[in-house]
N, C-alpha and C positions, 0 to 999 in steps of 0.2 A: 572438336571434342567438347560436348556441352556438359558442365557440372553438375553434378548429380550428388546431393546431400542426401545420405541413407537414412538419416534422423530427419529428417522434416517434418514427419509425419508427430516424433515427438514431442518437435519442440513447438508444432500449432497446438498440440496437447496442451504444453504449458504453460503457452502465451494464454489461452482458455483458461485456463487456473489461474493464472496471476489477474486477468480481466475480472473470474467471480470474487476471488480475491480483494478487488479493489472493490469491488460492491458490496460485498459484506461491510469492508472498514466505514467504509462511507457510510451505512445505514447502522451502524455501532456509530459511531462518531455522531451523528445525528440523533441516536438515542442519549447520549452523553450529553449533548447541549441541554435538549429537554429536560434529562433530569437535572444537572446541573441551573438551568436555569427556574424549576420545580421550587430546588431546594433554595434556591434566593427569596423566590418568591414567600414561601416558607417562614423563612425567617426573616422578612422583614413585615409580613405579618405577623409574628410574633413579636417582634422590636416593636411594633406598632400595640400591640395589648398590653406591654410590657409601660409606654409611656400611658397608656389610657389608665392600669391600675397605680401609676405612679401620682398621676391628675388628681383623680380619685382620693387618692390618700390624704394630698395637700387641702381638696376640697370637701364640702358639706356632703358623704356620701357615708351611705348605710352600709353596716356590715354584710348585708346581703348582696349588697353591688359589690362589695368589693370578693366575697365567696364566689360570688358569679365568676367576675376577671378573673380570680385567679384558677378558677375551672377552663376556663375557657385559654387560659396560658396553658394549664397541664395540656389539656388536649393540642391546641399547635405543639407543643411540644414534644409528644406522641408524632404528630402528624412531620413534625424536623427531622425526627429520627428514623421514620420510615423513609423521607425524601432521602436522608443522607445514603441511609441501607440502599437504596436502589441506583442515587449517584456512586457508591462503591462498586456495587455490583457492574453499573456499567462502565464503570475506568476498567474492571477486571476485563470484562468482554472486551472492549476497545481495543485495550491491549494487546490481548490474545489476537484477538483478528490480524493487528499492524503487526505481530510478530510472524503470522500465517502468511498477509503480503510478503513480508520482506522474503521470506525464504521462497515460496513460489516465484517472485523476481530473481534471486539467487540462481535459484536452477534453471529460471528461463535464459539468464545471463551466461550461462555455463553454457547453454547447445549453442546459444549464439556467437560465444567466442571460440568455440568449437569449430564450428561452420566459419568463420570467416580464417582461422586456420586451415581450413581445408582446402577453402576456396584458392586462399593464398599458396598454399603447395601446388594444387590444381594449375594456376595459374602459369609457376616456374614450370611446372614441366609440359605443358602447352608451348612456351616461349622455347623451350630447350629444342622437344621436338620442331619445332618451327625453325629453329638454331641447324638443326641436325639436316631439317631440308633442305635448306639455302644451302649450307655447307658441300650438301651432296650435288646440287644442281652445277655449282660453282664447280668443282671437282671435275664434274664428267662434263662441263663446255672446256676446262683446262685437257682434262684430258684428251679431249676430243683435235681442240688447233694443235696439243703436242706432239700427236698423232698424225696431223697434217701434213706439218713442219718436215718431220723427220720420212712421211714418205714421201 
């Protein structure tokens, strides 16, 4: 008697979905480094205009250089804060997705412990009936020499 899981069909379903699942995270996760590593960039160009108009100050520089720098600070600065908007924005996605994995794992986890419960019941009453033949076979050779005997 060979087992036969009536959910298989669902739970390739949602091995499927936990697989896109994991590809989504992974290509949020990848977008998160880039930005992440965006907004470093970022701002250590900024840190870096930040020491040039500090240079500047200490030395022989004209107020036009120095209006320059700090034009050129606002704007990185502009530029840090769109980097950051968009490293938030992809922690949010990231998230969402690793939140989306886990549960599609979740429920893949649930047919599969399902199915090896089944399996495992399956199993006992294969051994039972297997129990029950032997039993019988045993029985009717018993019956059979006691039948002998007595005639």
């Amino acid at each position: 008697m060979k087992f036969l899981f009536r959910l298989e069909s669902v739970l390739i379903l949602r091995a499927t979905r936990e697989k896109e699942a994991q590809e989504n995270y992974a290509r949020t996760a990848a977008a998160l480094a880039r930005a992440e590593r965006d907004l470093s960039d970022a701002r250590a160009e900024l840190e870096r205009l930040h020491e040039v108009l500090e240079s500047s100050r200490g030395g022989r520089s004209s107020k036009n250089d120095q209006i320059i720098a700090l034009n050129a600070i606002g704007y990185q600065q502009s530029v840090c804060d769109r980097k950051a908007e968009r490293f938030a924005h992809a922690q949010t996605e990231s998230q969402a997705r690793l939140q989306d994995l886990v549960t599609a794992k979740r429920a893949r986890e649930i047919l599969e412990r399902l199915r090896a419960k089944q399996q495992a019941k399956h199993r006992l009453e294969v051994e039972r009936q297997e129990q029950i033949a032997v039993d019988d076979i045993v029985m009717a050779k018993f019956a059979r020499k006691a039948s002998e005997v007595t005639a």
